[in-house]
N, C-alpha and C positions, 0 to 999 in steps of 0.2 A: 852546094849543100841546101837542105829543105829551107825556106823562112818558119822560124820561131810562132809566126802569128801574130807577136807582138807590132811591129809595123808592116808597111808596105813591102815588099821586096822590091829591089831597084837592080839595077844592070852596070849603071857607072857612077863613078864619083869625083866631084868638083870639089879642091882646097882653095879657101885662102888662104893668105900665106903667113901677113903679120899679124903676132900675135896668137896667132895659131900653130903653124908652124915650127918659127922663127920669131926668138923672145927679142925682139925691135918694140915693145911695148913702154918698156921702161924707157928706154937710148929716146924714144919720142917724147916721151916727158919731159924727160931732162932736157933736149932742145928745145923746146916748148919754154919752160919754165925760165933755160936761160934768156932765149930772147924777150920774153915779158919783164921779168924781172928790173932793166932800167928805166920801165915806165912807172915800177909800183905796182903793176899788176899780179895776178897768179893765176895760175893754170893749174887747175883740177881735174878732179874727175867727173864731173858734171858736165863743164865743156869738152874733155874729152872724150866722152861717153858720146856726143853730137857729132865730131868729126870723125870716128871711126869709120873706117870705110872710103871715106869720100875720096874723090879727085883732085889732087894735089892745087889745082885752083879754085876748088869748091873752100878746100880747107884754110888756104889763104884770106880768102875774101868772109869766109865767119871768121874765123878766129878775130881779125881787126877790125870788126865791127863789133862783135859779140865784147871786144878791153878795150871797142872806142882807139884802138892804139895807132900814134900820130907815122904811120908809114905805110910805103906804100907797098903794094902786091908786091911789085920787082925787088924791093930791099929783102921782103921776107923769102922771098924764093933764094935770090942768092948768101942771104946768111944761115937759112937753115939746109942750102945745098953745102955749104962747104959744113959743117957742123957734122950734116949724115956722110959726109966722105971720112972724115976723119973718127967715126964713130962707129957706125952699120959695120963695116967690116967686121967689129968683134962679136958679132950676135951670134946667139948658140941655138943651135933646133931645142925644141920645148920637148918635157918627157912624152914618151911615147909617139912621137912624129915619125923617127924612122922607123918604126916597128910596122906601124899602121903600112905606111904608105909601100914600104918593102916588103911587106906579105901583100897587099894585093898586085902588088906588079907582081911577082913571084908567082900567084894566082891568072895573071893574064888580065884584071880585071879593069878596063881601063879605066886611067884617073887622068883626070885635068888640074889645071893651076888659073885661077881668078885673082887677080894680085892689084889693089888702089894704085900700086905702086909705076911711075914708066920706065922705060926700058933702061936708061940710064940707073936710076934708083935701083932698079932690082938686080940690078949688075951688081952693084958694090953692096946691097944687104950679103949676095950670094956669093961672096969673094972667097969664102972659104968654104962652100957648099955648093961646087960646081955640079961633080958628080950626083951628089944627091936630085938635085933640082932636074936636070936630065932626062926623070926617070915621066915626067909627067909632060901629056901632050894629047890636047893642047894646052898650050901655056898663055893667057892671055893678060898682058901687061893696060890695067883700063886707063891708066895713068897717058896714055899713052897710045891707044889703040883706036883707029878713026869710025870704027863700028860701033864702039862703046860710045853711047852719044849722052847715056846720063849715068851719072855716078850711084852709089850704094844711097838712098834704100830703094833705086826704080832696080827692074828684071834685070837691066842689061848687062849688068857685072856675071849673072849666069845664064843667061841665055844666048848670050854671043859663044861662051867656051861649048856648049851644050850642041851648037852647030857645027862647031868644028869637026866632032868626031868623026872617024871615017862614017858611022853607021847613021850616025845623025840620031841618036833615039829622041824618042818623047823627054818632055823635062822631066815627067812624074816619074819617069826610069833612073832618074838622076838624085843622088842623093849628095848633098850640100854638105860642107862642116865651116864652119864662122863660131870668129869670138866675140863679133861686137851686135851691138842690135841695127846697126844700117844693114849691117850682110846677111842678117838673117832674114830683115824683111825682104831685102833684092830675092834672095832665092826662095821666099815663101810666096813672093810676085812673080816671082818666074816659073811656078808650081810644084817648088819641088820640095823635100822631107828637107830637113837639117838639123843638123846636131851641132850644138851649142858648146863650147868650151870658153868658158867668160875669162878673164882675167878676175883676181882675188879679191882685186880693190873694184872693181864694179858693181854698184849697185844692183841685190840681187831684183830687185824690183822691177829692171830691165831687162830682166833675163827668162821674160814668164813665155816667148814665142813660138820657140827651138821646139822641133818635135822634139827632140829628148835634150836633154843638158845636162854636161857630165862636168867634174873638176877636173878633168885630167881625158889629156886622150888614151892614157893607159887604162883608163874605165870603158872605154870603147869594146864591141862583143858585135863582131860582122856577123857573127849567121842572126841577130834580131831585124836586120836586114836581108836576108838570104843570100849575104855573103859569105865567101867560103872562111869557117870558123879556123882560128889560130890551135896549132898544134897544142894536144897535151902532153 
């Protein structure tokens, strides 16, 4: 379908996954909060407005600097892996996720998956969301992927998925969707549009980057990107 005018037209598109996709936004809190919790500490959303995005050792190494907290990398990895096994599992796609993503694969339009997350981790978010997840490729787990050599907010979180394609296009062909502001800078670094869908509780102050920014991915309108628009 024609572009609108209103932005670029682009050719493929790159997800993230938590928090955007897949509500794992909250389940992070609350493992967050419990592990702080018997130092006294608290976890907000100010700190975690800062670890969005990051690589699951990025996020280790602020968080315990950032509440001073008397432990180490290794404790925190194994107490908030077993916490996300026993948790992640119940996470539910966010409104409008499948809609999106199953009209453009339907359209042929190819989409990829950019996910903080490694390959273990995104196994058990997606334990109950095999098929869906499937549908997108490349799938690039940064958590976890030896090409990805820096975490959200440098390019590499989209510019690695963005090679994969078979056709390889330019990034500026590529249009981005992220909830947090590390991912939106990665993909505004890696040159490409993005559309913002923030979480509730995030400061909208944070949220001024996104080529567009929407509350809901059911506010999303593919032909203002010269994607093929949703039937009437």
């Amino acid at each position: 379908m024609a572009n609108t005018g209103k932005y670029k037209p682009v050719t493929h598109v790159i997800f993230d996954m938590d928090g955007l996709l897949l509500d794992t936004e909250d389940i992070y809190t609350r493992v967050f909060q419990e592990l702080v919790t018997p130092y006294g500490k608290t976890f907000d959303w100010t700190i975690k407005a800062k670890m969005m995005g990051m690589k699951p050792q990025q996020g280790a190494s602020y968080l315990i600097q950032t509440l001073d907290l008397p432990m180490t990398e290794e404790h925190y990895h194994e107490w908030t892996t077993k916490r996300y096994a026993e948790l992640m599992p119940t996470a539910e796609l966010l409104p409008g996720a499948e809609k999106v993503v199953r009209h453009l694969h339907k359209h042929k339009v190819p989409i990829g998956l950019s996910t903080g997350s490694d390959v273990e981790k995104f196994n058990t978010k997606t334990t109950n969301h095999r098929e869906f997840f499937k549908l997108f490729d490349p799938l690039v787990t940064c958590g976890s992927d030896l090409e990805v050599k820096h975490g959200k907010p440098h390019a590499d979180a989209f510019l690695v998925p963005a090679t994969r394609f078979p056709d390889k296009p330019n990034p500026a062909q590529c249009l981005a969707f992220e909830d947090s502001p590390n991912g939106v800078d990665s993909a505004l670094n890696a040159g490409m549009q993005v559309v913002m869908v923030p979480h509730p509780n995030l400061d909208r102050s944070l949220c001024t980057n996104g080529t567009l920014v929407l509350n809901s991915l059911e506010d999303f309108r593919p032909e203002e990107f010269g994607l093929p628009a949703y039937a009437s």
